[in-house]
Structure formats: C-alpha cells, structure tokens
PDB file of the backbone (N, CA, C, O) and the ligand in Angstrom, with CONECT records:
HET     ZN  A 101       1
ATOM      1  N   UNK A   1     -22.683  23.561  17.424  1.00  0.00           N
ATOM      2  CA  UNK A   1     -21.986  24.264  18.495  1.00  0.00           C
ATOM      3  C   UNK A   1     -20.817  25.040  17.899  1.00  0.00           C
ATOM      4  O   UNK A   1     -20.378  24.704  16.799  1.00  0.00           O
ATOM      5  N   UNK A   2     -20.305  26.039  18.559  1.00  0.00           N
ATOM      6  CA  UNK A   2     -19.555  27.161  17.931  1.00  0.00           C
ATOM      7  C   UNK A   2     -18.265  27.207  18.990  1.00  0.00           C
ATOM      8  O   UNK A   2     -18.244  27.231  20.221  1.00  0.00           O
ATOM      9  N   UNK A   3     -17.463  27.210  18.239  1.00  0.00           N
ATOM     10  CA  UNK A   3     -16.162  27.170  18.937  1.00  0.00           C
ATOM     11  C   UNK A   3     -15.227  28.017  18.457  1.00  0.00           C
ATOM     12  O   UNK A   3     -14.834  28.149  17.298  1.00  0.00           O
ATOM     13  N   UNK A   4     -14.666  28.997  20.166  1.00  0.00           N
ATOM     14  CA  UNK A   4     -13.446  29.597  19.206  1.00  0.00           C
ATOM     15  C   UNK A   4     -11.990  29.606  19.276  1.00  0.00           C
ATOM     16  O   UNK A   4     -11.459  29.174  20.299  1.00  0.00           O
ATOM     17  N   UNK A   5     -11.071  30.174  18.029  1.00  0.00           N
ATOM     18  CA  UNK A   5      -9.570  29.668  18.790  1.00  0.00           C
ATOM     19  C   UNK A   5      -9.074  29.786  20.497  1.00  0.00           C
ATOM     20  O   UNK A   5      -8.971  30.741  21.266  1.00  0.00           O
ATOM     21  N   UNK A   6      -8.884  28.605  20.605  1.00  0.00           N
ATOM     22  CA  UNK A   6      -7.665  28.945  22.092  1.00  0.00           C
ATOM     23  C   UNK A   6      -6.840  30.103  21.850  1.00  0.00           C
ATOM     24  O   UNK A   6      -6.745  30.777  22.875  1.00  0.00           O
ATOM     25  N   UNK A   7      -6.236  30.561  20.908  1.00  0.00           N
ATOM     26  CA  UNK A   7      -5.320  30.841  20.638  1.00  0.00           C
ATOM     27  C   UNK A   7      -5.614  32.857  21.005  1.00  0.00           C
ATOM     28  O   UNK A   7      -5.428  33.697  21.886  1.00  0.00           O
ATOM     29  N   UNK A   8      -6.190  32.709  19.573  1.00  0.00           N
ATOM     30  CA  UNK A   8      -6.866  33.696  19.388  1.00  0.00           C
ATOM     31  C   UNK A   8      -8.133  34.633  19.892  1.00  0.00           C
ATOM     32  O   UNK A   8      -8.103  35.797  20.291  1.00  0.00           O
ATOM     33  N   UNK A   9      -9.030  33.918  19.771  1.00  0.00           N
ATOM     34  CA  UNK A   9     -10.681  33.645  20.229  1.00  0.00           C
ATOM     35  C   UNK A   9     -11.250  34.202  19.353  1.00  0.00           C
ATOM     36  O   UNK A   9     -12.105  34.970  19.794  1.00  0.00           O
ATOM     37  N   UNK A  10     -11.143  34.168  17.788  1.00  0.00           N
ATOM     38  CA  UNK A  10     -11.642  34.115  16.208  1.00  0.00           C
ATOM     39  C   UNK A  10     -12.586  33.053  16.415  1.00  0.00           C
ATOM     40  O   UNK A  10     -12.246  32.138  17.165  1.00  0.00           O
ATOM     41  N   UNK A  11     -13.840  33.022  15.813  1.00  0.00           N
ATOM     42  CA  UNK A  11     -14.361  31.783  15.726  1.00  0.00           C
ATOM     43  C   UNK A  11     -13.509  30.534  14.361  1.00  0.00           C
ATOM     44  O   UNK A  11     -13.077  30.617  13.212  1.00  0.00           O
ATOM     45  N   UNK A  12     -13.662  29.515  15.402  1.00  0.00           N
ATOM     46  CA  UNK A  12     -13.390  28.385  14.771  1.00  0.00           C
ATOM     47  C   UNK A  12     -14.373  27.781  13.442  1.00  0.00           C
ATOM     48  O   UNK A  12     -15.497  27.598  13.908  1.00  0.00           O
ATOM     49  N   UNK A  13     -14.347  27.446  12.109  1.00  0.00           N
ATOM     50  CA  UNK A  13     -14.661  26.887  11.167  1.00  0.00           C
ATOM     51  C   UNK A  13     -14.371  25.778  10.750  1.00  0.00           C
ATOM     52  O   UNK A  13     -13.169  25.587  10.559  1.00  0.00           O
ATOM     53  N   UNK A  14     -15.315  24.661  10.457  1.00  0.00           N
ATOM     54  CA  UNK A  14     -15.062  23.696  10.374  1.00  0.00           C
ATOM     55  C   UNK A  14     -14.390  23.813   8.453  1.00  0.00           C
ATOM     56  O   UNK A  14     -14.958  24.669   7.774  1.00  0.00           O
ATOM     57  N   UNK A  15     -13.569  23.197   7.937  1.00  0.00           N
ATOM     58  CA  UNK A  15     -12.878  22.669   6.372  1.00  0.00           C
ATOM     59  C   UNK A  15     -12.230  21.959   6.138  1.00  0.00           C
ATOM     60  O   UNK A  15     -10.999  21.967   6.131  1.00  0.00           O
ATOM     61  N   UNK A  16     -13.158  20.976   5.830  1.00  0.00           N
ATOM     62  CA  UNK A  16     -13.065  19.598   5.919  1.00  0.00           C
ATOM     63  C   UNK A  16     -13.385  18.835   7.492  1.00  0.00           C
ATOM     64  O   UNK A  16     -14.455  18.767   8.097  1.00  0.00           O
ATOM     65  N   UNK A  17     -11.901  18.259   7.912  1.00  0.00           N
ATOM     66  CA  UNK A  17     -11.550  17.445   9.171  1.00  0.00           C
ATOM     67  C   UNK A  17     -10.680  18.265   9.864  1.00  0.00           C
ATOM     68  O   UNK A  17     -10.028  17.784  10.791  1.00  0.00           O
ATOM     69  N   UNK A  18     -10.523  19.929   9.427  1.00  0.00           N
ATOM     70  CA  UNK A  18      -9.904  20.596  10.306  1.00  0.00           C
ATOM     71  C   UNK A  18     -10.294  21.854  10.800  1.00  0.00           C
ATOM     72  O   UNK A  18     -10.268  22.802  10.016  1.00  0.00           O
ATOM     73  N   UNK A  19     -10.782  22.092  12.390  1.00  0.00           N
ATOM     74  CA  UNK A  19     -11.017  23.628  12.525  1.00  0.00           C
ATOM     75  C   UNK A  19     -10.253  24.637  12.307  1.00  0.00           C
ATOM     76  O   UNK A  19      -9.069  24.601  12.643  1.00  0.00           O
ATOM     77  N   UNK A  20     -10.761  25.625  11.754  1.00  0.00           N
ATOM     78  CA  UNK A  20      -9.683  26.946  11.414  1.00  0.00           C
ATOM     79  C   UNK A  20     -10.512  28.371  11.771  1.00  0.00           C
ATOM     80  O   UNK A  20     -11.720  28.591  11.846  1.00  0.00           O
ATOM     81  N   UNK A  21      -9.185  29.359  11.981  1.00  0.00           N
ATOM     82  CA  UNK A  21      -9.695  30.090  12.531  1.00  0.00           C
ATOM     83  C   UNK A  21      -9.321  31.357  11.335  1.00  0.00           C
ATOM     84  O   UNK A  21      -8.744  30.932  10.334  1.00  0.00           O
ATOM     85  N   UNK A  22      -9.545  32.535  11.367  1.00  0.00           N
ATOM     86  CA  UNK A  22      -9.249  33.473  10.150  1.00  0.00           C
ATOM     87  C   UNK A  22      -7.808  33.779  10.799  1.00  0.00           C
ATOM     88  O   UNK A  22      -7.245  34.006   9.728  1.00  0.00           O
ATOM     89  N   UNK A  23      -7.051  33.909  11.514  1.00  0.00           N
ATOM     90  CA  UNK A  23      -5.891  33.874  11.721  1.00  0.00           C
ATOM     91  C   UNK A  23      -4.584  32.515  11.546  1.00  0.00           C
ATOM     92  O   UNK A  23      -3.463  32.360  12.029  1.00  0.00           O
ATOM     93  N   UNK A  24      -5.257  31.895  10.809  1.00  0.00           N
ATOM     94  CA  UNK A  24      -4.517  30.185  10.176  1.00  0.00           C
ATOM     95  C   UNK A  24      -4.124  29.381  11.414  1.00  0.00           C
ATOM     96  O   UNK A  24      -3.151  28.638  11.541  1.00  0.00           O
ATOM     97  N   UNK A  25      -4.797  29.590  12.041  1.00  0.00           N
ATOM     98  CA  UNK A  25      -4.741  28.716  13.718  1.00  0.00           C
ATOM     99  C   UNK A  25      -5.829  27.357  13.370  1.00  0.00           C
ATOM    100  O   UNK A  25      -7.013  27.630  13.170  1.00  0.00           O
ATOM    101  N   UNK A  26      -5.414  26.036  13.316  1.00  0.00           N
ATOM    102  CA  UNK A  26      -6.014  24.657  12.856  1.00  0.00           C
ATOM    103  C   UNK A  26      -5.585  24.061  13.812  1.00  0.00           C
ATOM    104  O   UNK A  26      -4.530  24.208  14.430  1.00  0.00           O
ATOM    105  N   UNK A  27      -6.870  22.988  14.019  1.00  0.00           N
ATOM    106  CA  UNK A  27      -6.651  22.110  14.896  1.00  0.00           C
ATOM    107  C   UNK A  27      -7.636  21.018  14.388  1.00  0.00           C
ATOM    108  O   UNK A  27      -8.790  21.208  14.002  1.00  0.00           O
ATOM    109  N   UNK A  28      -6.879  19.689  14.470  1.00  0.00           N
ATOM    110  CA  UNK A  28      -7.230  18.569  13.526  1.00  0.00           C
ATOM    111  C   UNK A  28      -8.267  17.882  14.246  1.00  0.00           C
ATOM    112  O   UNK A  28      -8.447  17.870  15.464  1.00  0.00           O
ATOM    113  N   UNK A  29      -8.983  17.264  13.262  1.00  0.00           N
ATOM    114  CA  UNK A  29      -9.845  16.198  14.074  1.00  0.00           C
ATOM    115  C   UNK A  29      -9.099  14.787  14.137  1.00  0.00           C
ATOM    116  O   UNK A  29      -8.141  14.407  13.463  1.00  0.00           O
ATOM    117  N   UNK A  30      -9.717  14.203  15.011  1.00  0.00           N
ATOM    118  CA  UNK A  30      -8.836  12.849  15.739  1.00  0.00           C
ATOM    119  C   UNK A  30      -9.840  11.751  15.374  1.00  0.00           C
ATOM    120  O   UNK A  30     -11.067  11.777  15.476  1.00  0.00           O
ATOM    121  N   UNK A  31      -9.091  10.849  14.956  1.00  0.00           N
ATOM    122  CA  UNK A  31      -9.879   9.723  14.262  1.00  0.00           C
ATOM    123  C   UNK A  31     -10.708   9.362  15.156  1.00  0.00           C
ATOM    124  O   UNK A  31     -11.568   8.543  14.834  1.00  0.00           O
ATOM    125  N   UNK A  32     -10.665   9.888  16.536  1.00  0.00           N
ATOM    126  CA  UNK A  32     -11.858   9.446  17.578  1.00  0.00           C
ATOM    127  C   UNK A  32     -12.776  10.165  17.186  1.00  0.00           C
ATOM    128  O   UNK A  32     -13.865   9.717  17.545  1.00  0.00           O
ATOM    129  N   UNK A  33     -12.841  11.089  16.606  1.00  0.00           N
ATOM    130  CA  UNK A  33     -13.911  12.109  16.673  1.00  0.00           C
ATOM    131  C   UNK A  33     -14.347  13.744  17.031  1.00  0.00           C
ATOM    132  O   UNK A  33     -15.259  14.535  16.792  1.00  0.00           O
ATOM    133  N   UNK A  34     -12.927  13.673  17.837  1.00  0.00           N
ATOM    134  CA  UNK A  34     -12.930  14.849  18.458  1.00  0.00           C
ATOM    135  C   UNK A  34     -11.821  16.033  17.869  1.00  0.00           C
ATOM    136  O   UNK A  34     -11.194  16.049  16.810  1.00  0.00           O
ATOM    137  N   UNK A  35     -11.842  16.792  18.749  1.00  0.00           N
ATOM    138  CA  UNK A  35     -11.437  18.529  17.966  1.00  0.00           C
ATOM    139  C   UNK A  35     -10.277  18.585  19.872  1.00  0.00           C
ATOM    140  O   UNK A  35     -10.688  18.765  21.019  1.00  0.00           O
ATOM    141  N   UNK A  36      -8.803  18.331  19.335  1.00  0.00           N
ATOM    142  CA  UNK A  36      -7.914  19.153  20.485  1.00  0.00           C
ATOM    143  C   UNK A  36      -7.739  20.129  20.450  1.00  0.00           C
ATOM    144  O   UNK A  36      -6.916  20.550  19.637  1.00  0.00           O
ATOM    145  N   UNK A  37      -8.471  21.070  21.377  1.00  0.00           N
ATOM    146  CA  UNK A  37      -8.449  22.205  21.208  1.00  0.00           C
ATOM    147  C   UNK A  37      -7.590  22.938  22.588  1.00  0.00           C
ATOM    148  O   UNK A  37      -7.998  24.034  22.973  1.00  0.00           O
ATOM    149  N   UNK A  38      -6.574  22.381  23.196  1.00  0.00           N
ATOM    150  CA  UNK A  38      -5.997  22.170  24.064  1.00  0.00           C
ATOM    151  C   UNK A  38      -4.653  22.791  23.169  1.00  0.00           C
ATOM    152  O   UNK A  38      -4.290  22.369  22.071  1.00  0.00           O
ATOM    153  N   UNK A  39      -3.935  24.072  24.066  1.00  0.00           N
ATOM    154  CA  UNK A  39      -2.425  24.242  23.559  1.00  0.00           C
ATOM    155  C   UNK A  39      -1.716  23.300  23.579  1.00  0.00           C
ATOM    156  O   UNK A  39      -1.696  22.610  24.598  1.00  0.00           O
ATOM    157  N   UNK A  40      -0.997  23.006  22.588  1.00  0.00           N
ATOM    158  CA  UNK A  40       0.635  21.854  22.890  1.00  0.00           C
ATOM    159  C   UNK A  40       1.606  22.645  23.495  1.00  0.00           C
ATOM    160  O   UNK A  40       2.028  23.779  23.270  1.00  0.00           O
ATOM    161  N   UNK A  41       1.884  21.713  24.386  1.00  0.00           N
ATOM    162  CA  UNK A  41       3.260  22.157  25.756  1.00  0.00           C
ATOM    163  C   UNK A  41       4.110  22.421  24.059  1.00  0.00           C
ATOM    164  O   UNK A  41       3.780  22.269  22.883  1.00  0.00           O
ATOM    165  N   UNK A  42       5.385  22.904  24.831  1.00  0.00           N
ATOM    166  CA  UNK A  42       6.833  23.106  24.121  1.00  0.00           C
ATOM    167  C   UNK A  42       7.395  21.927  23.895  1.00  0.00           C
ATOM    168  O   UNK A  42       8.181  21.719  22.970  1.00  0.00           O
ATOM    169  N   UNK A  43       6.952  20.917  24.893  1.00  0.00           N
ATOM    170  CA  UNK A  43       7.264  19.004  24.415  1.00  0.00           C
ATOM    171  C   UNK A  43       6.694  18.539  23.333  1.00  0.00           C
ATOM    172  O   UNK A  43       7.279  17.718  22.628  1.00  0.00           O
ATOM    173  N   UNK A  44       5.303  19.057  23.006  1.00  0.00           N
ATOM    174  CA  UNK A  44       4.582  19.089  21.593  1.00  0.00           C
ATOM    175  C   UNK A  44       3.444  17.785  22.278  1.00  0.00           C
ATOM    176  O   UNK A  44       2.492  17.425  21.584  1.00  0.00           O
ATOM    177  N   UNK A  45       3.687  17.144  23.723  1.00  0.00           N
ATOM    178  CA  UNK A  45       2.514  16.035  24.226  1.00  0.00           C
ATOM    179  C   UNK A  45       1.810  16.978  24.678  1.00  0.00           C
ATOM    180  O   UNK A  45       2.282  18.014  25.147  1.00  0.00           O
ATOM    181  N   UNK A  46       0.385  16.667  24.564  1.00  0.00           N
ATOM    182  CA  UNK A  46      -0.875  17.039  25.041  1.00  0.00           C
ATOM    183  C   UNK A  46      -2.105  16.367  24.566  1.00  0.00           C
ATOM    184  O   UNK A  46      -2.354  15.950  23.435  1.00  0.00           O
ATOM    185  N   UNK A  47      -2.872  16.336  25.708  1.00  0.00           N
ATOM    186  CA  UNK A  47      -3.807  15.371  25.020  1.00  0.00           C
ATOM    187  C   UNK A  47      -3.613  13.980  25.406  1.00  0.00           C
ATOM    188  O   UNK A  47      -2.564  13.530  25.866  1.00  0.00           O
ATOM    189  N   UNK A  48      -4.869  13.212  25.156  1.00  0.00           N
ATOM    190  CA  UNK A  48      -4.693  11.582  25.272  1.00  0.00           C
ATOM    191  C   UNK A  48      -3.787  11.111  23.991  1.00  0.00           C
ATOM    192  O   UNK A  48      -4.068  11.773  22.992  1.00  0.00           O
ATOM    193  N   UNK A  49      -2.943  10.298  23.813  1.00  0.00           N
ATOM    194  CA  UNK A  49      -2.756   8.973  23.103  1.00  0.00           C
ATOM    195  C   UNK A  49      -3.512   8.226  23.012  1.00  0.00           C
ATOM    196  O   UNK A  49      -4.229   7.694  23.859  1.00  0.00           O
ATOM    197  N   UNK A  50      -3.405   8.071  21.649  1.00  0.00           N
ATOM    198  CA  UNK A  50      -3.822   6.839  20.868  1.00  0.00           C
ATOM    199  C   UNK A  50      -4.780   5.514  22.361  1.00  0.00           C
ATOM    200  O   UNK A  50      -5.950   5.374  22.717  1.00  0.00           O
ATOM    201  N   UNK A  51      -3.672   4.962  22.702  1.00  0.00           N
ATOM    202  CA  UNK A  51      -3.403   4.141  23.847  1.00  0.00           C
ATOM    203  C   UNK A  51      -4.173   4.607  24.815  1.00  0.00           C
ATOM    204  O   UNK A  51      -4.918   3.863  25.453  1.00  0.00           O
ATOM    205  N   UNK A  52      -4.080   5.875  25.027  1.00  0.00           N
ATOM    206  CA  UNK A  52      -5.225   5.937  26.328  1.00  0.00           C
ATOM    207  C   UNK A  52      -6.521   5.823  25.754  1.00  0.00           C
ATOM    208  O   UNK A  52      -7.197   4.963  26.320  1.00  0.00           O
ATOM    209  N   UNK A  53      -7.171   6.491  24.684  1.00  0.00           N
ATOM    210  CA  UNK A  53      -8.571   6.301  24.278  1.00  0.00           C
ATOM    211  C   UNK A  53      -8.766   5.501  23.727  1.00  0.00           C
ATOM    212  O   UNK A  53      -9.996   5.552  23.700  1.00  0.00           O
ATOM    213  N   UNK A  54      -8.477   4.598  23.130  1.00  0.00           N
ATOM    214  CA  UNK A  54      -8.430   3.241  23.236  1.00  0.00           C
ATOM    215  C   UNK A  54      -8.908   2.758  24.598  1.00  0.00           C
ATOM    216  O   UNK A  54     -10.080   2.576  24.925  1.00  0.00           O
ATOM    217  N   UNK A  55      -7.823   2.579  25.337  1.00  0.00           N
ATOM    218  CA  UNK A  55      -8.152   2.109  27.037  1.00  0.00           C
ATOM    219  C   UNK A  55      -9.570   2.361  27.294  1.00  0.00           C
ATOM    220  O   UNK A  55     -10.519   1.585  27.412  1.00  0.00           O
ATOM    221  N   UNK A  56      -9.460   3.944  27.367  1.00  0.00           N
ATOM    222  CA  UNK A  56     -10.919   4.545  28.012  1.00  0.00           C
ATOM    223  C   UNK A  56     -12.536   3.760  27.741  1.00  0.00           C
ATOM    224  O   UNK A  56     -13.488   3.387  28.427  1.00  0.00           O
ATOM    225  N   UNK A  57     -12.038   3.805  25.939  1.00  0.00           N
ATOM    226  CA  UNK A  57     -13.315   2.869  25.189  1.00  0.00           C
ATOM    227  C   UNK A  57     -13.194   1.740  25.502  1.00  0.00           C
ATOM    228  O   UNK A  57     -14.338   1.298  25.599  1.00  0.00           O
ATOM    229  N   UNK A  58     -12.338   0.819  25.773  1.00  0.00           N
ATOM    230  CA  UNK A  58     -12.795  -0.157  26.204  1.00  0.00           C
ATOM    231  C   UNK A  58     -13.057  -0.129  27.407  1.00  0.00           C
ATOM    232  O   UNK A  58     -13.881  -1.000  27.684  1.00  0.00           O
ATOM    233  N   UNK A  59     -12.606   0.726  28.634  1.00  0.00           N
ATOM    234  CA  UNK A  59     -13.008   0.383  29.955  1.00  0.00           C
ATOM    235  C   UNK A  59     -14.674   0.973  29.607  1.00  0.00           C
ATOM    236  O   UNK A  59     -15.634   0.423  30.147  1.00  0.00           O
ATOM    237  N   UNK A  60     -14.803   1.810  28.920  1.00  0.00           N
ATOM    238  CA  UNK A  60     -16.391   2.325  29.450  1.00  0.00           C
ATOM    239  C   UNK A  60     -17.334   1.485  28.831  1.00  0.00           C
ATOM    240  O   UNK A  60     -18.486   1.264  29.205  1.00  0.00           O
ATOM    241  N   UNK A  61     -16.496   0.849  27.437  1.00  0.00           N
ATOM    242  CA  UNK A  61     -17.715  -0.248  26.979  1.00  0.00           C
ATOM    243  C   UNK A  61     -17.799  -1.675  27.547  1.00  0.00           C
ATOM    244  O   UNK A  61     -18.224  -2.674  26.966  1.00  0.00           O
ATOM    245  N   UNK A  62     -17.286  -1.570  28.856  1.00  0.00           N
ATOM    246  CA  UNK A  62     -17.171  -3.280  29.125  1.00  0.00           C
ATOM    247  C   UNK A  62     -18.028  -2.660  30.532  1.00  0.00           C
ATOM    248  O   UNK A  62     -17.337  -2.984  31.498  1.00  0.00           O
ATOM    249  N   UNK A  63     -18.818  -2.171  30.840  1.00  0.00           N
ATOM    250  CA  UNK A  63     -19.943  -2.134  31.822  1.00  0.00           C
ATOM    251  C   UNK A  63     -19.627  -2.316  33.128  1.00  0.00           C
ATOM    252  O   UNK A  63     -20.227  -2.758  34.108  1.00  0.00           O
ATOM    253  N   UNK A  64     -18.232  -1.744  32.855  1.00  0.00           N
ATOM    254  CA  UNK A  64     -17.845  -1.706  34.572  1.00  0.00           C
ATOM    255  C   UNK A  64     -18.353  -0.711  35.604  1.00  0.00           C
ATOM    256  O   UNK A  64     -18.221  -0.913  36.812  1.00  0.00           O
ATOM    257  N   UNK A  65     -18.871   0.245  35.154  1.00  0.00           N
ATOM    258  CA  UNK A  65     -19.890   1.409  36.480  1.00  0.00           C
ATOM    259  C   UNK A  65     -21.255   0.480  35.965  1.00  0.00           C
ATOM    260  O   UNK A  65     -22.177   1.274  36.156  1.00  0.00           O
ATOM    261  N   UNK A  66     -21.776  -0.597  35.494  1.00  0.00           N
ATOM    262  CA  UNK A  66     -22.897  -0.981  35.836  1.00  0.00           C
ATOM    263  C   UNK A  66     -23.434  -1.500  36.503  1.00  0.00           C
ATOM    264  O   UNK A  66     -24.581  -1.837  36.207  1.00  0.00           O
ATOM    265  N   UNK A  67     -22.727  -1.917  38.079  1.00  0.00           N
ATOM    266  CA  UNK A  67     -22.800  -2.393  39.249  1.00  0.00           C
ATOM    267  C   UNK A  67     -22.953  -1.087  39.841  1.00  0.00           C
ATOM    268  O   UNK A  67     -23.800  -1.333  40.700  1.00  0.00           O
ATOM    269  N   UNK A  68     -22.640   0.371  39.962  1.00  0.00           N
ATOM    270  CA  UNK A  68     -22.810   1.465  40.189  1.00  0.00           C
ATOM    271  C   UNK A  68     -23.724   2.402  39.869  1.00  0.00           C
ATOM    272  O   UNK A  68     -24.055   3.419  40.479  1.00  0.00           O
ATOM    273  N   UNK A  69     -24.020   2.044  39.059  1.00  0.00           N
ATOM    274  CA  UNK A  69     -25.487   2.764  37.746  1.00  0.00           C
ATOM    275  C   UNK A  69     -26.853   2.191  38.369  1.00  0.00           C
ATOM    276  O   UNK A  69     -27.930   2.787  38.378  1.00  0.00           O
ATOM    277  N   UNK A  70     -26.498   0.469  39.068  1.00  0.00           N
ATOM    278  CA  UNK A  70     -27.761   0.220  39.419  1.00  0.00           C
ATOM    279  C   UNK A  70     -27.859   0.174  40.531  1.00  0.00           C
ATOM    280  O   UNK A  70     -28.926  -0.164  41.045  1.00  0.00           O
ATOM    281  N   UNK A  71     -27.014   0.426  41.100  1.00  0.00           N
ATOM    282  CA  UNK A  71     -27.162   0.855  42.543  1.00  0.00           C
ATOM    283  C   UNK A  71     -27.681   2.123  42.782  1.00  0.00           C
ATOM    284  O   UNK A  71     -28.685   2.309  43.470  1.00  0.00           O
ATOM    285  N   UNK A  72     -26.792   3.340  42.036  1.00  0.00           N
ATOM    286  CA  UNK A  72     -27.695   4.926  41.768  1.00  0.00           C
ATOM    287  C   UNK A  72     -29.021   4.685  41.866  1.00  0.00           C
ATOM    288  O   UNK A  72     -29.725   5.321  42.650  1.00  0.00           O
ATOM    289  N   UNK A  73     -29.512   3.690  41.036  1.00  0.00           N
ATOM    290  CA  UNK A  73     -30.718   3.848  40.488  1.00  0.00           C
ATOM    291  C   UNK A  73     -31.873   3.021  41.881  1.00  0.00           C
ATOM    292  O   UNK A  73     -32.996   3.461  42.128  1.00  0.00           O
ATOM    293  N   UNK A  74     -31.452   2.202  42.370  1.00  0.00           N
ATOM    294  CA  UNK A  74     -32.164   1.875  43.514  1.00  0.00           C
ATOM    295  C   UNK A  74     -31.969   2.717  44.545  1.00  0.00           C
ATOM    296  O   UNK A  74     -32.770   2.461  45.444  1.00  0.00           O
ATOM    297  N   UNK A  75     -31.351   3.487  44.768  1.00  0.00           N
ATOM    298  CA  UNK A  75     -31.185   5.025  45.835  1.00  0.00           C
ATOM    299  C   UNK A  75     -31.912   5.419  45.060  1.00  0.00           C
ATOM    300  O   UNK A  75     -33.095   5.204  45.324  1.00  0.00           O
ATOM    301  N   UNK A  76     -31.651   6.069  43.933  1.00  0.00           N
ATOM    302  CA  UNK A  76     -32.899   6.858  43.683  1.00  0.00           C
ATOM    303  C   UNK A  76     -34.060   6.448  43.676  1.00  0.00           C
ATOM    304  O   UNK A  76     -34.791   7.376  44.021  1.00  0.00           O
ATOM    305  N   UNK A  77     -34.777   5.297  43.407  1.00  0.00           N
ATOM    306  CA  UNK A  77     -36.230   5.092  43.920  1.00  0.00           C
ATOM    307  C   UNK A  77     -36.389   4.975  45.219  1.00  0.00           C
ATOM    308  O   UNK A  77     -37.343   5.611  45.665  1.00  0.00           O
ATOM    309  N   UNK A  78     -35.847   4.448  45.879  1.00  0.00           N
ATOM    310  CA  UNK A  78     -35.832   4.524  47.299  1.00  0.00           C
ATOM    311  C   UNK A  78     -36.184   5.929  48.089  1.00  0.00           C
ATOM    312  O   UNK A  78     -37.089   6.031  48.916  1.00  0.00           O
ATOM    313  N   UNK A  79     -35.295   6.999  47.678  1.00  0.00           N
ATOM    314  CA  UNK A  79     -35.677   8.006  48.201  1.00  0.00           C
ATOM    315  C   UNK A  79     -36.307   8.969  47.384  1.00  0.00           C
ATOM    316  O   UNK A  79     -36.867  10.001  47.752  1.00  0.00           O
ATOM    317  N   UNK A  80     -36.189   8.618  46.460  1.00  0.00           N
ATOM    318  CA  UNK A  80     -37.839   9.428  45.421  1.00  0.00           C
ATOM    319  C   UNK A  80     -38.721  10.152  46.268  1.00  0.00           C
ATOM    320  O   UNK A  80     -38.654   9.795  47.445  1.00  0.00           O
ATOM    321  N   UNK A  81     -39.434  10.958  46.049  1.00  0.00           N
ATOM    322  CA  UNK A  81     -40.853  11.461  46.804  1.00  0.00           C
ATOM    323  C   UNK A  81     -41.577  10.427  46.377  1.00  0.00           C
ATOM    324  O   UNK A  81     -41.860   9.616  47.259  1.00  0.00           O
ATOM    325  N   UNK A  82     -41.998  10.180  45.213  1.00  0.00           N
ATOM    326  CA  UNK A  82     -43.094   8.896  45.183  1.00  0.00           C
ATOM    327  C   UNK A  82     -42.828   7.377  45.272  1.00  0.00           C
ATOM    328  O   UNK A  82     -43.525   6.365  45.185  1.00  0.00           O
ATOM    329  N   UNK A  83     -41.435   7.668  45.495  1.00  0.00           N
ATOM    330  CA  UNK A  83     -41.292   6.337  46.144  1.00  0.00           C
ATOM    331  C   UNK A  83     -40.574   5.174  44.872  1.00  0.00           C
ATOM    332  O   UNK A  83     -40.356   3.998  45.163  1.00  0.00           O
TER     333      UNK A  83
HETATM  334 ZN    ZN A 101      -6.746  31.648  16.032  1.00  0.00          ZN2+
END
C-alpha cells in the first residue's frame, strides 16, 4: 500500500522503520506496528499512548465482543435467505 505525506502529499517511502517523503518529512514506526501519520498539535500529543494501545490490546484480546459476535452471527442465520 502507498502512502503519501500529510504534509506534503510526496509519496511516502519506506527506510528502514521510517516513512519519508522527498521533502525530509518522516514519520516513525511505533513499536506497535504502525506508521502516525497524523499532524502533531503545537502540544506535540497526538495519537494513542503507549497506555492506551496497550489497553486496546488487551481489551480486544480478552473476547469481550464475543458475546456480540455470536449473537451477530445467530441474526444472521436466522434471517439469511437460506436460512
Ligand atoms: Zn512531505
């Protein structure tokens, strides 16, 4: 997938663990995995913390929408066309 600066709208290049753009516009990768490609306010916060994705991963890996997932899923056979 191809991404380009926020900034600019140069396409983004991956070198190394950091995207760059031909105008020296970088934006780091996050030990989660991901690319903030989100401006920083003038406060310099933006973005999740540490602390929140953390949180997130554990709320989504502890199977709490899976009382919800299987409920989806019996509506959806239920009203299926074939039933
Ligand atoms: Zn740029």
């Amino acid at each position: 997938m191809d991404f380009v600066c926020p900034k600019c709208r140069a396409e983004l290049k991956l070198d190394g663990n950091v995207k760059k753009c031909e105008n020296g516009h970088s934006f780091d990768r996050a030990r989660a995995g991901y690319y903030n490609l989100l401006l920083g306010s003038s406060g310099g916060v933006h973005g999740d913390n540490r602390e929140m994705v953390e949180a997130r991963r554990r709320f989504l890996s502890a199977d709490n929408y899976l009382p919800l997932a299987s409920r989806l899923g019996e509506l959806a056979a239920e009203y299926s066309v074939d039933g």
